[in-house]
Backbone as CSV, one residue per row, in Angstrom:
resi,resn,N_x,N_y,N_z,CA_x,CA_y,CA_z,C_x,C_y,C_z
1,UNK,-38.325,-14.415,-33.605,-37.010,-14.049,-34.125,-36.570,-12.678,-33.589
2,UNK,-37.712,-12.044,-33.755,-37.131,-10.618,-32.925,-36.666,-10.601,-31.783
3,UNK,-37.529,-10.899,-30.854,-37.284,-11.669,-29.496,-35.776,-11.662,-29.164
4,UNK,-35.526,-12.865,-30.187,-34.444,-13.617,-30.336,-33.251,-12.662,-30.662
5,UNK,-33.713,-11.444,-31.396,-32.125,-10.843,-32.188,-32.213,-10.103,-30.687
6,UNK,-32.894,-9.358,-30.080,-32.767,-8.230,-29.014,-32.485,-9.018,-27.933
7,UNK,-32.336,-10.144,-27.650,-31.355,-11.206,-26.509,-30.391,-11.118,-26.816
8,UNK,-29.565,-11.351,-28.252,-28.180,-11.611,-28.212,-27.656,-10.073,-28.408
9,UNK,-28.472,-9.212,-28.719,-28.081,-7.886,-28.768,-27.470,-7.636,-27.363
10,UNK,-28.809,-7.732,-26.284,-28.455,-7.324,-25.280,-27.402,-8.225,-24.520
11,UNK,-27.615,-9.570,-24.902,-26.282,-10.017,-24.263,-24.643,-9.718,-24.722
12,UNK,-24.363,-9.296,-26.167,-23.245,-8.475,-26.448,-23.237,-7.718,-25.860
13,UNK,-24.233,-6.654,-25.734,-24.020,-5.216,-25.169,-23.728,-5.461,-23.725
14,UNK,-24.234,-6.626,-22.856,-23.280,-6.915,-21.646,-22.363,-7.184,-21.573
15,UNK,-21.959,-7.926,-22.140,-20.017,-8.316,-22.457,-19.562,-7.054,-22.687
16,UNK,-19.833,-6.459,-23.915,-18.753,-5.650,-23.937,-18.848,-4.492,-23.058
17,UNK,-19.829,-4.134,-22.103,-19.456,-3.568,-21.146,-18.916,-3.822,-20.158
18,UNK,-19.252,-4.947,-19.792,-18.166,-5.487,-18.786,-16.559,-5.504,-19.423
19,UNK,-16.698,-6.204,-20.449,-15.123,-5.658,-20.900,-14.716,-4.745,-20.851
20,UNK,-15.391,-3.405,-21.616,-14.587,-2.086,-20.764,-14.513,-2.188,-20.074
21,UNK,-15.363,-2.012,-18.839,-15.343,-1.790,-17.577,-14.062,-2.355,-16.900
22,UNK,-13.667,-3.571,-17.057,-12.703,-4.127,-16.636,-11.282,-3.587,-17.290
23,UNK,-11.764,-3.807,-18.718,-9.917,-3.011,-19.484,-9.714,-1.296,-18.413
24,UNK,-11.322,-0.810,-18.698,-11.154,0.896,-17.848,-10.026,0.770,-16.939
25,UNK,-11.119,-0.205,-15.485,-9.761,-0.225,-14.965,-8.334,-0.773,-14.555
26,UNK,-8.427,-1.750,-15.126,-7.092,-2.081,-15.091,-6.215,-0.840,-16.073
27,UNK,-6.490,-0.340,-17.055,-5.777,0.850,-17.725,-5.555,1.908,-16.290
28,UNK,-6.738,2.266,-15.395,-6.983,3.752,-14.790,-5.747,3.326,-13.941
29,UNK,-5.957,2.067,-13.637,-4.785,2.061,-12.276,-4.963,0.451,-11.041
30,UNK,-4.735,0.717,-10.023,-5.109,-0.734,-9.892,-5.841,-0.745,-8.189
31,UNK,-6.925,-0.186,-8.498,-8.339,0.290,-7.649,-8.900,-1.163,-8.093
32,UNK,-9.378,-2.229,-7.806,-9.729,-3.449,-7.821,-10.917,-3.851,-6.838
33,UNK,-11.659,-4.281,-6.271,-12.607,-4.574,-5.740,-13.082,-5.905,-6.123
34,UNK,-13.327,-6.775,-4.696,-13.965,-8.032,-5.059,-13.382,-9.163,-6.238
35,UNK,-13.648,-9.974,-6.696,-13.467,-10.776,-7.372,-12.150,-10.076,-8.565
36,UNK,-12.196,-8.788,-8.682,-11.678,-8.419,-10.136,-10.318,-7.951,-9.314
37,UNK,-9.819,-8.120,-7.630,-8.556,-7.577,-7.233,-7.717,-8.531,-8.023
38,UNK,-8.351,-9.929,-7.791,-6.993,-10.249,-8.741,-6.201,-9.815,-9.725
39,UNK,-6.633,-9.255,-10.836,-6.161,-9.024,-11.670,-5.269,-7.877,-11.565
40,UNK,-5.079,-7.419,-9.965,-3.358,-6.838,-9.877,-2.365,-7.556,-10.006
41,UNK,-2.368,-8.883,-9.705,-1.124,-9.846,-9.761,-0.658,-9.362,-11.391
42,UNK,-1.351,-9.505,-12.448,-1.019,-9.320,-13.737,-0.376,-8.046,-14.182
43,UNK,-1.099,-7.093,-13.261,-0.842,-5.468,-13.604,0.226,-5.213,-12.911
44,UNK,0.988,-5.838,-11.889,1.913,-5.469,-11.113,3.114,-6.188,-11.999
45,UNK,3.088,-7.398,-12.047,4.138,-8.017,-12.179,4.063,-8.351,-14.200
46,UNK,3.421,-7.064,-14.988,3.453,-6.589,-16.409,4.431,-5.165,-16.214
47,UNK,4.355,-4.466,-14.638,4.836,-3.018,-15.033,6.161,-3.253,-14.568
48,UNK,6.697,-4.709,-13.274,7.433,-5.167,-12.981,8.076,-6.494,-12.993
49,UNK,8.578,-7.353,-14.359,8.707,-7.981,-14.757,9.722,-8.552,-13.434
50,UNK,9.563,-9.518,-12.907,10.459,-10.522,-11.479,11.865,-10.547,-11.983
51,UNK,12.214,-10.798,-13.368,13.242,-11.430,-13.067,14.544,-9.895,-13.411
52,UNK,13.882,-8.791,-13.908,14.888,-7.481,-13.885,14.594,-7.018,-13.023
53,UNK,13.951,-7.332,-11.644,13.496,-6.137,-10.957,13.785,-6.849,-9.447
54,UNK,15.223,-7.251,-9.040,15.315,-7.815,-7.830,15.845,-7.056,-6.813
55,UNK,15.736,-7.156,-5.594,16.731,-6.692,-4.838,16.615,-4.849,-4.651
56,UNK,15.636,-4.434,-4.892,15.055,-3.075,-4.647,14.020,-2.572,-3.802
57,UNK,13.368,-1.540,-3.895,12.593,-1.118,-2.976,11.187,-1.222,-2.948
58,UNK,10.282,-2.347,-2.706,8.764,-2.479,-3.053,7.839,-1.910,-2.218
59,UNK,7.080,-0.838,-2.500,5.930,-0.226,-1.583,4.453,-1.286,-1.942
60,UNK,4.538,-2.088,-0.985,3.777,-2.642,-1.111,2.288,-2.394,0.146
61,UNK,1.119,-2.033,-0.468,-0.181,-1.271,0.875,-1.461,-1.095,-0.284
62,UNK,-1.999,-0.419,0.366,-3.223,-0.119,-0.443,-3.232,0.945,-0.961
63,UNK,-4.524,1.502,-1.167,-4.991,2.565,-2.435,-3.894,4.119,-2.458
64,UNK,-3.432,4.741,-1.354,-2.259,5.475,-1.286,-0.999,4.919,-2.108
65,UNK,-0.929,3.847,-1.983,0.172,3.377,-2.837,-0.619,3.342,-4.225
66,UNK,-1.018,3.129,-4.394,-1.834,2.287,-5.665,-2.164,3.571,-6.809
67,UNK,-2.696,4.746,-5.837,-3.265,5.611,-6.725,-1.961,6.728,-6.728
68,UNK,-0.543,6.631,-6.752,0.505,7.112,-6.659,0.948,7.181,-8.156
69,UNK,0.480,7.638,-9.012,1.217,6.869,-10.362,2.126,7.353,-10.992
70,UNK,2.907,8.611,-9.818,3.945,9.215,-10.226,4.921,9.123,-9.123
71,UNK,5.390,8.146,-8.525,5.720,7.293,-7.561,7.218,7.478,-7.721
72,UNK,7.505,7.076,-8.775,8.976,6.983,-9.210,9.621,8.205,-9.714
73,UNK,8.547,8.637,-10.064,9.619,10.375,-10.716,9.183,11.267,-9.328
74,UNK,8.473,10.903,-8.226,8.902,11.703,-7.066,9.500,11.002,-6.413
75,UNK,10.507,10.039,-6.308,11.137,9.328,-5.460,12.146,9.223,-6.365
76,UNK,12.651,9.941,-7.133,13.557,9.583,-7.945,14.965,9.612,-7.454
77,UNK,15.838,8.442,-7.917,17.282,8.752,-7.140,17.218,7.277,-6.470
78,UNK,15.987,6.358,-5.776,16.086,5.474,-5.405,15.656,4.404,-6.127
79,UNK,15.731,3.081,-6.109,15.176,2.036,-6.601,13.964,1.931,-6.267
80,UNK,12.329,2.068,-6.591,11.423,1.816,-5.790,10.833,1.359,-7.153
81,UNK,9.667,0.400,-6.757,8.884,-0.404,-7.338,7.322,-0.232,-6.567
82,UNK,6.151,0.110,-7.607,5.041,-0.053,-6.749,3.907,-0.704,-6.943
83,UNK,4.020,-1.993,-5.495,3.115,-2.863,-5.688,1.963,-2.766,-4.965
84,UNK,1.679,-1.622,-4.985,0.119,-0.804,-3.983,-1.376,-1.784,-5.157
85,UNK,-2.222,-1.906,-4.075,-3.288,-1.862,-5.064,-4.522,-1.652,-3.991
86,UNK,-5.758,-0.956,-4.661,-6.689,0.156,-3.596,-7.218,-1.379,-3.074
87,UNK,-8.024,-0.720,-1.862,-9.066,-1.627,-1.234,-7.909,-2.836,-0.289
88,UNK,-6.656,-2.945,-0.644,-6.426,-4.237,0.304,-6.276,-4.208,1.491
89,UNK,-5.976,-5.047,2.248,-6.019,-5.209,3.966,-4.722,-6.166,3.757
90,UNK,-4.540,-6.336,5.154,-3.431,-7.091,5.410,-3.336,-8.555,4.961
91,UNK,-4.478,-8.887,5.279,-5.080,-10.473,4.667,-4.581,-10.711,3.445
92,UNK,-5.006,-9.606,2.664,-4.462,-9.733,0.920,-2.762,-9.240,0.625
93,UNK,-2.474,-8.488,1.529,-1.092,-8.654,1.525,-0.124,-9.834,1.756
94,UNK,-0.906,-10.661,2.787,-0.661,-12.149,2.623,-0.527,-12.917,1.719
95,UNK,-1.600,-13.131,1.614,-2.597,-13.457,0.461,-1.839,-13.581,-1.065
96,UNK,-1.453,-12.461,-1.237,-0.378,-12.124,-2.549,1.068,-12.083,-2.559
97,UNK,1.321,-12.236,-1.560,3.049,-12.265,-0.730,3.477,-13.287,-1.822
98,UNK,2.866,-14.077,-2.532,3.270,-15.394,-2.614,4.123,-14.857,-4.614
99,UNK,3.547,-13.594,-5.092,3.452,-13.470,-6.497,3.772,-11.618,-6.914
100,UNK,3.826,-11.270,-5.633,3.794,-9.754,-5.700,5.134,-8.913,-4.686
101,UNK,5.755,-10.133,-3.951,6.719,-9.745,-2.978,7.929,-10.621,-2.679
102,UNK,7.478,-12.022,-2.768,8.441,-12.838,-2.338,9.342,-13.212,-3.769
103,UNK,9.257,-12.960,-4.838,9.829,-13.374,-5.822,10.686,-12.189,-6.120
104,UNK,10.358,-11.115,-5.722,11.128,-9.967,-6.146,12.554,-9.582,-5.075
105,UNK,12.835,-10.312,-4.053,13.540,-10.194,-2.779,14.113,-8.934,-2.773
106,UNK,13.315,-8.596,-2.191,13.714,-6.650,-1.655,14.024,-6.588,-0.813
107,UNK,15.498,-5.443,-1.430,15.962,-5.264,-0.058,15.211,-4.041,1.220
108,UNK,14.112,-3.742,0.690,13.189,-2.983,1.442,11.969,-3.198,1.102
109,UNK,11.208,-3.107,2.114,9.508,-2.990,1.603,8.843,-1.764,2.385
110,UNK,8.614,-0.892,1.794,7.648,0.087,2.450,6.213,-0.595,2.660
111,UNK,5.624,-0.421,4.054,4.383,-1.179,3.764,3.323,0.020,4.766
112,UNK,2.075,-0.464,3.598,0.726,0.939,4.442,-0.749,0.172,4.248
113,UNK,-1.185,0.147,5.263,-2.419,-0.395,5.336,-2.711,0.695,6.409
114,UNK,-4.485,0.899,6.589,-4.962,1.028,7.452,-6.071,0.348,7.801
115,UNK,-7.701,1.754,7.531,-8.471,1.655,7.800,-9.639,0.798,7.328
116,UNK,-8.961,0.290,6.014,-9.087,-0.895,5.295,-9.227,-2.159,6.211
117,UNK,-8.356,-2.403,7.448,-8.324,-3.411,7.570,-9.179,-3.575,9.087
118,UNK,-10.138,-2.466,9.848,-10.971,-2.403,10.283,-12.503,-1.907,9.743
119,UNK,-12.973,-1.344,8.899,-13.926,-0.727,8.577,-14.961,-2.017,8.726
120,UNK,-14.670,-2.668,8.119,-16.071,-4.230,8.317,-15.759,-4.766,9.612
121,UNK,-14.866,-4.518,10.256,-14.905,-5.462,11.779,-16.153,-4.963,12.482
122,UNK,-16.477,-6.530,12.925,-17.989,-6.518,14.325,-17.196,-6.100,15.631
123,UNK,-17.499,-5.066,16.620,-17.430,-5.747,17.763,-16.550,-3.865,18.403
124,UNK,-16.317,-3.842,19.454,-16.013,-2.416,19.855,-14.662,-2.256,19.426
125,UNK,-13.914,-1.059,19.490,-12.709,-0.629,19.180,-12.082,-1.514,19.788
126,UNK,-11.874,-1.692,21.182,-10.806,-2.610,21.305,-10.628,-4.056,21.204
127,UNK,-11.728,-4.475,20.980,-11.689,-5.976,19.746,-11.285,-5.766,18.663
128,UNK,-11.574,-4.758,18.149,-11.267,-4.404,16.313,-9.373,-3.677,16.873
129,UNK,-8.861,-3.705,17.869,-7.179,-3.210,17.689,-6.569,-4.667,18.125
130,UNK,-7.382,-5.441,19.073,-6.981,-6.855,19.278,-6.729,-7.992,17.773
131,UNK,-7.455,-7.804,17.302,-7.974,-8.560,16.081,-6.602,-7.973,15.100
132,UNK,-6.815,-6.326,15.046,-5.552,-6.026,13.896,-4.374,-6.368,14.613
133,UNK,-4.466,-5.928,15.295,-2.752,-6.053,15.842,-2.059,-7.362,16.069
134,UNK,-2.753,-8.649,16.287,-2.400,-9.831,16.266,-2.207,-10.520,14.707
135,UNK,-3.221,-9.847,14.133,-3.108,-9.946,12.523,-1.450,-9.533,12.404
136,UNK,-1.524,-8.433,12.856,-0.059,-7.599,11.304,1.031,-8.048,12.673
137,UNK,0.775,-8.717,13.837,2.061,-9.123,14.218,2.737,-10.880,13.626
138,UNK,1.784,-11.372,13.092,1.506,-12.657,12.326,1.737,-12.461,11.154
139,UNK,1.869,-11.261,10.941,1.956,-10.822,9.104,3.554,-10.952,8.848
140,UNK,3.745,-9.734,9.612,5.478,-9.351,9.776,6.030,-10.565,10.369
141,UNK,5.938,-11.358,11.005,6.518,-12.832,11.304,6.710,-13.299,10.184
142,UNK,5.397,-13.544,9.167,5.616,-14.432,8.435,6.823,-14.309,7.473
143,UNK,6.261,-12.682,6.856,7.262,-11.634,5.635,8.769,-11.978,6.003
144,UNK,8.663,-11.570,7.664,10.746,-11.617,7.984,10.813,-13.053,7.832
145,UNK,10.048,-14.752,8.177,10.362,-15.640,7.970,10.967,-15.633,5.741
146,UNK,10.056,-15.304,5.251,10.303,-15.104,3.805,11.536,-14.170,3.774
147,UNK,11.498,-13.529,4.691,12.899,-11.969,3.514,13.532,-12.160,4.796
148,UNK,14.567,-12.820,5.165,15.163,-12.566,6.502,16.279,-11.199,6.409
149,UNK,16.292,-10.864,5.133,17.329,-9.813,5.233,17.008,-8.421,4.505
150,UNK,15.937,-8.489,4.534,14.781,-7.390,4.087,14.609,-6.640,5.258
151,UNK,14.481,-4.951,5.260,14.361,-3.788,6.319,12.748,-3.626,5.752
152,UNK,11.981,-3.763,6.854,10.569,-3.493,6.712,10.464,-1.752,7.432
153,UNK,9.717,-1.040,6.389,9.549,0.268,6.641,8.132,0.210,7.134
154,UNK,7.349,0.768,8.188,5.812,0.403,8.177,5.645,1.728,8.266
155,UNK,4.519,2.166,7.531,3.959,3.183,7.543,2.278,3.859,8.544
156,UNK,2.869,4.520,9.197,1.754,5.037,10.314,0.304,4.661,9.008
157,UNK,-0.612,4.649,9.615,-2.397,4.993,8.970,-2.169,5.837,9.100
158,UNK,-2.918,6.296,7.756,-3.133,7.851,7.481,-4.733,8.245,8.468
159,UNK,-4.905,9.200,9.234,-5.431,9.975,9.778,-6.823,10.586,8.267
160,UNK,-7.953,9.868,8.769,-8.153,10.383,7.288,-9.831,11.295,7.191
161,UNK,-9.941,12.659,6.661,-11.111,13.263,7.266,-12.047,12.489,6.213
162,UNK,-11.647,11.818,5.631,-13.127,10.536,5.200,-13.708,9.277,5.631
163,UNK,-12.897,9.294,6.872,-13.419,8.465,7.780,-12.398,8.813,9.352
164,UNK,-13.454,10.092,9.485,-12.661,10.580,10.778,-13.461,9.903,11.770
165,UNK,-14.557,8.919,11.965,-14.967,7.891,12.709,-13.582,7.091,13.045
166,UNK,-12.914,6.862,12.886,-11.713,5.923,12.672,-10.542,6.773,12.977
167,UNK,-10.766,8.074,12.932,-9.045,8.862,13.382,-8.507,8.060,14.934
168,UNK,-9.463,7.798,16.095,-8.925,7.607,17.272,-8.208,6.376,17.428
169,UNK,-9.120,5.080,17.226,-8.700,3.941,16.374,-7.416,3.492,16.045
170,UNK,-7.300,4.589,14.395,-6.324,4.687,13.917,-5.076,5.039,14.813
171,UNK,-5.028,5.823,15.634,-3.930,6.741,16.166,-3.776,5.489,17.292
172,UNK,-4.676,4.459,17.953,-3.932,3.977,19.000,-3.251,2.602,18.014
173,UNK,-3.603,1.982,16.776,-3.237,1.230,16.138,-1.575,1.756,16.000
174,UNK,-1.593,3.003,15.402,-0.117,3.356,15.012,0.740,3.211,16.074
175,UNK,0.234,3.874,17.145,1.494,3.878,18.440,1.695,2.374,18.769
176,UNK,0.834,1.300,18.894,1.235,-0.023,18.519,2.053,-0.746,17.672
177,UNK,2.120,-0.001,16.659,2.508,-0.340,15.771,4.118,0.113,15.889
178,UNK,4.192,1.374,16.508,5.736,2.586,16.696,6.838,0.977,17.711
179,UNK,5.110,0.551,18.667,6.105,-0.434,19.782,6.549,-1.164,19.077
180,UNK,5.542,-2.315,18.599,6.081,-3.510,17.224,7.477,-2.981,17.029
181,UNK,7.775,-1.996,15.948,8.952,-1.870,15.345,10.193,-1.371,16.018
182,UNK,9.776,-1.010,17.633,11.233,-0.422,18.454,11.506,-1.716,19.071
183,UNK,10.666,-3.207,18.963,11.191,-4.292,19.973,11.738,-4.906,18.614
184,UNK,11.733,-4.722,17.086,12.339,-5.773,15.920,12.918,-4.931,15.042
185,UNK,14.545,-5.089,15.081,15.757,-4.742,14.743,15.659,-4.234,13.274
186,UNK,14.619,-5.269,12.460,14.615,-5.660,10.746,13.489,-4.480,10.555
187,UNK,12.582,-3.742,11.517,11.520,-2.834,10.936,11.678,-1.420,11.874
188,UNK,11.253,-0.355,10.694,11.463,1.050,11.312,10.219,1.502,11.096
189,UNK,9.807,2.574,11.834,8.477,2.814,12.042,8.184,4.392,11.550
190,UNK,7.197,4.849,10.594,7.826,6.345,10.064,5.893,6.563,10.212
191,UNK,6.134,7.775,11.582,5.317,8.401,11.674,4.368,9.627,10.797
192,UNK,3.482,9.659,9.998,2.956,10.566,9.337,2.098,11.135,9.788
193,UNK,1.656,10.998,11.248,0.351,11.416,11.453,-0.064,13.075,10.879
194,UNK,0.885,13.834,11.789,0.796,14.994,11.628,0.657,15.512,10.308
195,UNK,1.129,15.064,9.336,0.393,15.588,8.393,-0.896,15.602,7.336
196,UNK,-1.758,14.612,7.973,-3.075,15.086,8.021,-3.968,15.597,8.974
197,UNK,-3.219,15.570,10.166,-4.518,15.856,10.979,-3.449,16.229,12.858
198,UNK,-3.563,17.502,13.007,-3.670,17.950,13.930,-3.729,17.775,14.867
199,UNK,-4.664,16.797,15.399,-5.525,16.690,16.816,-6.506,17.489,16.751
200,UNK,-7.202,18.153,15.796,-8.334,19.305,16.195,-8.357,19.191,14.895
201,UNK,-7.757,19.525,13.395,-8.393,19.939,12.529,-7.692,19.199,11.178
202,UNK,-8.241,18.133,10.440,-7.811,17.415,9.649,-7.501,18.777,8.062
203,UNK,-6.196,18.367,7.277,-5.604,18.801,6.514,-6.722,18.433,5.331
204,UNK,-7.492,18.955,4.878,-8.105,18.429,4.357,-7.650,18.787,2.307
205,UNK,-6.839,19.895,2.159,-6.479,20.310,1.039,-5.586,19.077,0.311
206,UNK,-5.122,18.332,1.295,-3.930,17.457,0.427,-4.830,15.589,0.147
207,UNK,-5.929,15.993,0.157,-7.014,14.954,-0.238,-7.734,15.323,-1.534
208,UNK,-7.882,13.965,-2.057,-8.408,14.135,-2.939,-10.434,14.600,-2.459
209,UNK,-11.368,14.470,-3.320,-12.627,15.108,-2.871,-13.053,13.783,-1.933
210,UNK,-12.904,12.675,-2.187,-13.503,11.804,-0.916,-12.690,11.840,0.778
211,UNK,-11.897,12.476,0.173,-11.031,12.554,1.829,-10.471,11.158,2.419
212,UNK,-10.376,10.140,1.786,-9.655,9.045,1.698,-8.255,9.079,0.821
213,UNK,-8.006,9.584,-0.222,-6.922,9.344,-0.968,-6.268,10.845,-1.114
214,UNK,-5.177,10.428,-1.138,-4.064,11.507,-1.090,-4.346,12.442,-2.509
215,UNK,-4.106,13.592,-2.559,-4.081,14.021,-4.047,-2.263,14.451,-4.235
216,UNK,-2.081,14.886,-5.354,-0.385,14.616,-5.573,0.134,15.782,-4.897
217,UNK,-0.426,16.892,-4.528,0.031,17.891,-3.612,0.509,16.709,-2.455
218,UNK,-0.321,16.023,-1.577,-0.628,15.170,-0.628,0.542,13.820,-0.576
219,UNK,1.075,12.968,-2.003,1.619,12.455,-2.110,3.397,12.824,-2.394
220,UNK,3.503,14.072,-2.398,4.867,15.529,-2.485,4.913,15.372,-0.974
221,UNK,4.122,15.944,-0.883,4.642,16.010,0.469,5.331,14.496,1.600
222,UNK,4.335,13.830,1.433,4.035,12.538,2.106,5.706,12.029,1.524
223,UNK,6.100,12.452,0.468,7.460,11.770,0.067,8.396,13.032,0.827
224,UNK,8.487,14.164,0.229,9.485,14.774,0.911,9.906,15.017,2.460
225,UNK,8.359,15.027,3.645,8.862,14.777,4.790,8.849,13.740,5.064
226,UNK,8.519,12.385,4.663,8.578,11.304,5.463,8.812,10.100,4.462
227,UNK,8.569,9.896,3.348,9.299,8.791,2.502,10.612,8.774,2.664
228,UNK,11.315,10.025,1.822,12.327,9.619,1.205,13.874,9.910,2.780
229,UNK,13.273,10.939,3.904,13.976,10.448,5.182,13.999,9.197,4.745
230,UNK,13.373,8.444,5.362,13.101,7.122,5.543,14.244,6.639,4.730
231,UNK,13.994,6.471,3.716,14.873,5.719,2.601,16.380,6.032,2.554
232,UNK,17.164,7.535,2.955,18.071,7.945,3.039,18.359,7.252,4.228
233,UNK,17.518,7.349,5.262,18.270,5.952,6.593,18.794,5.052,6.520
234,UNK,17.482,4.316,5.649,17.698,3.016,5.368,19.107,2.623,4.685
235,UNK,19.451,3.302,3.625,20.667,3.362,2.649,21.790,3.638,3.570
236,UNK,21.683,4.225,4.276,22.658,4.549,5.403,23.249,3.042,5.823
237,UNK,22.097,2.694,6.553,21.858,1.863,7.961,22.707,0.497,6.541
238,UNK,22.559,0.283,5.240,22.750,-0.822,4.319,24.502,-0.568,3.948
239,UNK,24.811,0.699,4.411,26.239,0.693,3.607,27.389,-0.481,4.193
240,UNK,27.294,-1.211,5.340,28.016,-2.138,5.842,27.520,-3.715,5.389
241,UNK,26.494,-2.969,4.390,26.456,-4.894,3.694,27.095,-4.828,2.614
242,UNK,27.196,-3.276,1.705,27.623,-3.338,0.904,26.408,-3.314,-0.180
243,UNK,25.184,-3.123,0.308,24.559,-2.678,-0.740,23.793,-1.479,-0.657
244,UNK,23.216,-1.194,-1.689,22.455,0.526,-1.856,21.344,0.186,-2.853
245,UNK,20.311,1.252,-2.173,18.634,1.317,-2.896,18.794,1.957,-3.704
246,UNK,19.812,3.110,-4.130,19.697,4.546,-4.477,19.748,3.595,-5.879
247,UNK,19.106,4.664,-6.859,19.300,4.300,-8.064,20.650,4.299,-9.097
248,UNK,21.437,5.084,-8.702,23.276,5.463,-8.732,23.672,5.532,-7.821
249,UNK,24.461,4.350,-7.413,25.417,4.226,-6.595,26.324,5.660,-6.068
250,UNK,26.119,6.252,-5.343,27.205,7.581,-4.824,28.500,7.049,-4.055
């Protein structure tokens, strides 16, 4: 019987840690890993209900977006919505297109992936830029087949001193990426490099302590020189349809 009570003990005491663990993070934010990413579909589309939230601005990428959670009161003035969640790759941007993007028809999508979507590739750098770059040119096909009247914003890879194995990589991915968007009318291409990293000496103050994620000094900035340009273009470039991102119409 004893036996017996200190089994179901310990098997409560596993549940309900796993239950925290899981409420933790889905509360902390929407850092997801493995089997439990799903459960952004729920967390995204609870903070952004589909059917009030159409026709605006979705940053949709990984953990930079994701771990942003003051997103909207530094971007304030525009319509933006954020459907970031950590750890994804392009695959899962796919992947979720179906519940996290295509139902919301935006008239913009900011989008950021990087190093995420090489770090597990086999095989030398230029298999691992062959491999991405045929990926996210198959991606953006598909997205403009879904949003034909959607302005895709792509966002350079961040340059990152937590995996400065990957800065060079990274930097020939982006200028690929600059071409992609100067040969297709529907996407603009917004360079950030420079502000993490130099060519000689990565910014390392506007990181959080792993040197992967932005800290909100890092995410200020990242909006004031190069988001919200961006978005003032875009609004520009929209006034002959007759519509606007801004959150009040001017």
């Amino acid at each position: 019987m004893k036996k017996k009570n200190i089994l179901i003990a310990f098997t409560v005491a596993a549940v309900l840690v796993t239950a925290f663990t899981i409420t933790a993070l889905v509360v902390a934010g929407r850092h997801f890993v493995g089997p439990l990413k799903g459960l952004v579909v729920n967390r995204i589309t609870s903070d952004y209900p589909v059917d009030s939230n159409q026709g605006e601005v979705v940053f949709y990428g990984a953990s930079n977006f994701a771990l942003w959670t003051n997103m909207e009161a530094d971007l304030t003035g525009f319509k933006v919505q954020n459907h970031g969640f950590g750890g994804s790759t392009d695959k899962d941007l796919v992947s979720y297109a179906d519940k996290l993007l295509y139902p919301y028809n935006p008239t913009v999508v900011f989008f950021q992936t990087g190093s995420n979507d090489y770090v597990n590739l086999e095989g030398t750098d230029e298999e691992k830029l062959e491999q991405c770059m045929a990926y996210k040119k198959e991606m953006y096909d598909t997205f403009h087949e879904k949003l034909p009247d959607t302005v895709f914003v792509v966002m350079s890879g961040l340059l990152l001193p937590g995996r400065s194995e990957y800065a060079k990589l990274t930097m020939v991915i982006n200028r690929q990426l600059e071409s992609l968007c100067n040969e297709r009318e529907y996407m603009i291409f917004v360079d950030a490099s420079k502000m993490t990293y130099d060519s000689e000496v990565f910014n390392e103050a506007i990181f959080k302590d792993d040197g992967i994620h932005l800290n909100h000094e890092g995410q200020i900035l990242w909006a004031n020189d190069y988001i919200i340009p961006a978005l003032e273009k875009v609004d520009e470039l929209l006034v002959p349809t007759g519509r606007t991102i801004r959150a009040i119409a001017e």
